[in-house]
C-alpha positions in Angstrom: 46.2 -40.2 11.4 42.9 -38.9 13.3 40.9 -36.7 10.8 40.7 -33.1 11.7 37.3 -31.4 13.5 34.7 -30.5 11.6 32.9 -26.8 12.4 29.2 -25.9 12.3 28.1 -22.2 12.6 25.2 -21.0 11.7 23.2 -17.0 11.6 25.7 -14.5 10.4 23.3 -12.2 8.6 25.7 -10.6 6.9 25.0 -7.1 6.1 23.0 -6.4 8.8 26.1 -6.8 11.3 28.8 -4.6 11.9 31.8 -4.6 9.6 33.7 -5.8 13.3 31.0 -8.5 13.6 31.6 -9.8 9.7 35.9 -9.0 9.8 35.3 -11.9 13.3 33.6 -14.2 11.4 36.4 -14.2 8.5 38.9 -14.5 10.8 36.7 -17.0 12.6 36.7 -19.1 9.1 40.6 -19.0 8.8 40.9 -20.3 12.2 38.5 -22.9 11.5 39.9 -23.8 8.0 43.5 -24.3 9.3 42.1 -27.1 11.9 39.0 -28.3 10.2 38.2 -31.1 7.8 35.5 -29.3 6.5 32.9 -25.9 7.4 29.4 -26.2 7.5 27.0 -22.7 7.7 23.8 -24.1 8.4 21.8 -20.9 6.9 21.2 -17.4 6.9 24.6 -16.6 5.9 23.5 -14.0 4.6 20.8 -11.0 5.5 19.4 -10.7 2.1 20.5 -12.9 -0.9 18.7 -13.1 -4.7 20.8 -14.0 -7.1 19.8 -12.2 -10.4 20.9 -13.6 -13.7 23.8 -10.8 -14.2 24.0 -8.7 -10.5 25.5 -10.2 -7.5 24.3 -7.8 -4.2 27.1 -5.3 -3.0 28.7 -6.0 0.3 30.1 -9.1 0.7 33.2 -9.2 -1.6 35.8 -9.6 1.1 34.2 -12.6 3.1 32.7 -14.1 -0.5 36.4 -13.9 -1.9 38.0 -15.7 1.4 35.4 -18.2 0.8 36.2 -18.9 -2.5 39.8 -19.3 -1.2 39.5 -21.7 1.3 37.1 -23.6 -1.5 40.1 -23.3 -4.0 42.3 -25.1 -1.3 40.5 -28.2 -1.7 38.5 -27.4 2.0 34.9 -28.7 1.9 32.3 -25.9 2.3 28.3 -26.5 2.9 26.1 -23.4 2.6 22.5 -24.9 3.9 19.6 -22.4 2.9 18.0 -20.8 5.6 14.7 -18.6 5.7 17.3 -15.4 4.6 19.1 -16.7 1.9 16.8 -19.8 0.4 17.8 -18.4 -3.2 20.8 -18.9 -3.5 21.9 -20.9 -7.0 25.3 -21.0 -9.5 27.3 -17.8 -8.6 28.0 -19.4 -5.3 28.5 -23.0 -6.2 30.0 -22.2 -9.7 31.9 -19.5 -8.8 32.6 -19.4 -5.2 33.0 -22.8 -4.7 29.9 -23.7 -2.0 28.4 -27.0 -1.5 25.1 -25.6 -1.6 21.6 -27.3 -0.4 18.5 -25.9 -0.1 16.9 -28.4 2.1 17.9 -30.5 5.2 20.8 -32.7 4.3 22.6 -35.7 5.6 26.8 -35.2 5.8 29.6 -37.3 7.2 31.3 -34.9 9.3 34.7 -35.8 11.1 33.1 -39.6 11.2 29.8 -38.2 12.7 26.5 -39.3 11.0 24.8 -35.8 11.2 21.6 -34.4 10.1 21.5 -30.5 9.4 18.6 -28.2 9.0 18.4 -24.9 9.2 15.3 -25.2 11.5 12.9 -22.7 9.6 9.3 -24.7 9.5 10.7 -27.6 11.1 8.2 -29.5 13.6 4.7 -28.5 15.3 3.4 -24.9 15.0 4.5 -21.4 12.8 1.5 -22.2 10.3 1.6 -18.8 9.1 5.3 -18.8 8.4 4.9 -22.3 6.6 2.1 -21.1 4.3 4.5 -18.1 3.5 7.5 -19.7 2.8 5.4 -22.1 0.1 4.8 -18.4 -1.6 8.0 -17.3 -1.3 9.8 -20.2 -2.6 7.4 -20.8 -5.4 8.4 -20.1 -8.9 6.0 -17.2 -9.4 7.5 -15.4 -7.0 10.9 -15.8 -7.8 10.4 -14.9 -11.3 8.5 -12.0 -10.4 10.6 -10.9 -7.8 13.7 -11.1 -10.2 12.4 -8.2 -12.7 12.6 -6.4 -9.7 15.2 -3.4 -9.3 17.9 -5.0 -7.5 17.5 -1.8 -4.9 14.0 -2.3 -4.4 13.9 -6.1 -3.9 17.1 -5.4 -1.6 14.6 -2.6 0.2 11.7 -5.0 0.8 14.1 -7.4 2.0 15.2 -5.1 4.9 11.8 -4.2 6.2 10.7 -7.6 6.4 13.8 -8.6 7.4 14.1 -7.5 11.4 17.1 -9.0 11.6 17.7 -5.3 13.4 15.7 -5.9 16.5 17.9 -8.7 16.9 21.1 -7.4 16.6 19.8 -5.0 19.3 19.6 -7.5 22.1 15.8 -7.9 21.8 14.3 -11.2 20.7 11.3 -11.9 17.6 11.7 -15.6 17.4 8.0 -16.5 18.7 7.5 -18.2 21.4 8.6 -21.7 21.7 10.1 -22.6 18.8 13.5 -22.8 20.6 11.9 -25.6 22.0 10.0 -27.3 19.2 13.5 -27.5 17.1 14.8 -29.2 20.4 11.9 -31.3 20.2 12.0 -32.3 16.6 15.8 -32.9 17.0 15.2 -35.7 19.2 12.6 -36.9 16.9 14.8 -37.4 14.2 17.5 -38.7 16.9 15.4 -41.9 18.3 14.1 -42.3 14.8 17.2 -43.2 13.4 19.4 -44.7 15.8 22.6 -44.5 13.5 22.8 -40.6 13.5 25.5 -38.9 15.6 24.0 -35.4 15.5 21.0 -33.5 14.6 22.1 -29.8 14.2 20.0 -26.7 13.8 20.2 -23.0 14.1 17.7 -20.5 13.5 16.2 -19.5 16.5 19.5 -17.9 17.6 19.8 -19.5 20.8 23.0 -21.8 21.5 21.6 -25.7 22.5 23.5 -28.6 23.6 21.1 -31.7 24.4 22.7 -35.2 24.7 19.7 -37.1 23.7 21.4 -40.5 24.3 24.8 -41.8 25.3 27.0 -39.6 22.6 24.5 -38.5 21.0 23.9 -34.9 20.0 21.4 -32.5 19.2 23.3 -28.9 18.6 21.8 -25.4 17.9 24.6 -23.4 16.8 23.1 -20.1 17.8 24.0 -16.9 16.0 26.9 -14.6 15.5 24.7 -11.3 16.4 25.0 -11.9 20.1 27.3 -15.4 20.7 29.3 -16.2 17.9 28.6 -19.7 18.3 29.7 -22.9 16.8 29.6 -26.6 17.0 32.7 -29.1 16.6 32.8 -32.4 15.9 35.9 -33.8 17.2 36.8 -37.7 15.5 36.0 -40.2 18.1 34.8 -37.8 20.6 31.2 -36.5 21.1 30.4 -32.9 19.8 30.0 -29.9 21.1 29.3 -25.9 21.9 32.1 -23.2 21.3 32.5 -19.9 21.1 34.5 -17.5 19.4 36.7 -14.7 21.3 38.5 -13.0 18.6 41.4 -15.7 18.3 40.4 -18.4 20.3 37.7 -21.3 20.6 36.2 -21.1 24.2 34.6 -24.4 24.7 32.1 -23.2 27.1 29.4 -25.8 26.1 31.3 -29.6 26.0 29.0 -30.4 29.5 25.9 -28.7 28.1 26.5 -25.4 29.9 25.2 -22.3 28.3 26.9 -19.6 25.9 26.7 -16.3 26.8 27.4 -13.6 24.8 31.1 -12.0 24.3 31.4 -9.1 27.0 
């Protein structure tokens, strides 16, 4: 029997989308569960997420529940850490049920060798950001950061966040690091020629590259403006989907661009 697809999405900022935006993606991860062989979000699941020793943040009971569901059913689920949601920790692998890594990570998927990053830091450039993110992620700040109120950590979050400006139509990734992900992809692609895939996210930006015969490197875009995934068929090469409420429209199998839903 061929093993089922394997799905890759990636950027649903949840709570800083509309409830329509977050009920599309559940019912995007039912769809996906009833075909898939596993589900891979590769970051930024979430807007904001700190998990505090006894306070788990309001607003994401409905789609953490279905998760834990679909878990429960014996379905593999990866949670990669992106720049948004980094801190995540035991509530949602011991309770939810998520695979959880915090760094890039190496997974069989559907019979596909792939290699999946979030994208954050990755390759040439962003030195600011990378000097940040070795704060941020450092164990001072986390501990100080944890005897903060809840609310107030969740504040701070939001202002730096901007995640807004995005889900207006405007665009704060800087420039070129759509195409130093692409670049670093391929990297890691002739580096290793035993990798399917290389598959990223991030920058928010749907990319199909076919860096050699078959093989891949796939930027699962967002769910802010293209609810955008990635499949991995057995046997066959992968590719760019989106979602349109019930249905996978594979726009991208040839490398031609996702728009948007109108």
């Amino acid at each position: 029997m061929t093993e089922a697809p394997a799905y890759v999405t990636s950027d649903i900022h949840l709570g800083a989308v509309s409830d329509e935006t977050e009920e599309a993606f559940r019912n995007w991860l039912r769809w996906a569960a009833e075909r898939g062989s596993a589900i891979v979000i590769n970051g930024d699941l979430f807007d904001f997420w700190f998990e505090y020793r006894t306070v788990i943040p309001r607003g994401y009971t409905r789609t953490l529940g279905l998760l834990g569901e679909l878990a429960d059913q014996g379905l593999p689920i990866h949670l990669v850490g992106g720049n948004h949601d980094w801190w995540g920790g035991s509530y949602l692998t011991d309770e939810v049920g998520l695979r959880f890594h915090r760094g890039p990570v190496e997974l069989q998927l559907a019979g596909h060798r792939c290699l999946i990053a979030h994208g954050d830091g990755l390759g040439r450039g962003d030195l600011g950001y990378r000097i940040l993110r070795r704060i941020l992620r450092g164990p001072v700040t986390r501990w100080a950061f944890r005897w903060l109120h809840p609310d107030v950590g969740a504040a701070i979050a939001r202002r730096v966040s901007r995640t807004d400006v995005r889900v207006t139509g405007e665009d704060d990734v800087p420039p070129g690091r759509a195409g130093e992900l692409a670049r670093w992809a391929r990297d890691r692609l002739l580096e290793d020629p035993q990798l399917d895939a290389v598959l990223l996210g991030h920058v928010h930006r749907p990319q199909q590259v076919e860096v050699a015969p078959g093989r891949f490197y796939l930027n699962s875009g967002d769910w802010l403006q293209h609810r955008s995934f990635a499949v991995l068929p057995a046997g066959e090469p992968a590719y760019l989907a989106r979602w349109d409420g019930g249905r996978e429209i594979s726009a991208a199998r040839g490398g031609v661009p996702i728009e948007p839903p109108r």
